[in-house]
N, C-alpha and C positions, 0 to 999 in steps of 0.2 A: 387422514387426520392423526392417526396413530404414529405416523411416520415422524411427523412435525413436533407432537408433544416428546419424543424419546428424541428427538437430536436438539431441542431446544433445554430438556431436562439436562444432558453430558454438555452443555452450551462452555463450561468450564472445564473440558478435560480436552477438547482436542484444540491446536491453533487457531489462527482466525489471520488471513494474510490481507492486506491493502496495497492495492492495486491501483496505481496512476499512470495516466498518458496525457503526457507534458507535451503542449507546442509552445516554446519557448520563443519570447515576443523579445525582452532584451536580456543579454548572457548576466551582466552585471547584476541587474536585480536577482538574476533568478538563483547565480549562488548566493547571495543574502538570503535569498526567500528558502534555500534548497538545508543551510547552516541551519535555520532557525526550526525547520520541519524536522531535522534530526535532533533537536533538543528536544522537542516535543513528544515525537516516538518513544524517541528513549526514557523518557521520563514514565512512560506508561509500559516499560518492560519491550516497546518496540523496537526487532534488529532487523537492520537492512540484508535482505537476501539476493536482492539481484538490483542493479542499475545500469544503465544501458542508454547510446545512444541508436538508434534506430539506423540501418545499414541495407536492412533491405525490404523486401514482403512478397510472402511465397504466392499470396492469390486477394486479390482487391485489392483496396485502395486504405491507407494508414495514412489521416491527418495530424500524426504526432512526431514531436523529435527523441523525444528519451521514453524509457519503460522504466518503473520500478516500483518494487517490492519489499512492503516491509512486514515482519512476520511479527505476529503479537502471541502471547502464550494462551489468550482465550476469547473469543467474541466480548464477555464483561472487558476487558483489559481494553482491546478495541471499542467498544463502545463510551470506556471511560474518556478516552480523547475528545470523543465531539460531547 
């Protein structure tokens, strides 16, 4: 318990990343849909740190076509979005 109240108290000093795996149904919508998610982030201080199409999988099985990461400055910052 002790562990939870001290990482939820610094909940504003260290980053807070978001994390999506995209199986992408049709390409068209989904840069509209992919435009409109980065006005959104950024608007809440979100920067994109990695995006990706998927190429391979070192062990099981990955239902998804792209990976990506968007880095916020604090869980509050991330949380502010939804």
């Amino acid at each position: 318990m002790g562990l939870f109240k001290k990482s939820h108290k610094n909940q504003d000093k260290q980053a807070a990343f978001f994390t999506a795996l995209v199986k992408i149904r049709n390409s068209e919508k989904f840069s509209e849909y992919a435009t409109k998610a980065g006005a959104s982030f950024a608007a809440f201080d979100g920067k994109p740190v990695l995006r990706g199409k998927k190429t391979g999988v070192l062990n099981g099985v990955a239902d998804h076509d792209m990976t990506g990461i968007v880095q916020f400055p604090s869980m509050t910052a991330l949380n502010a979005l939804y």
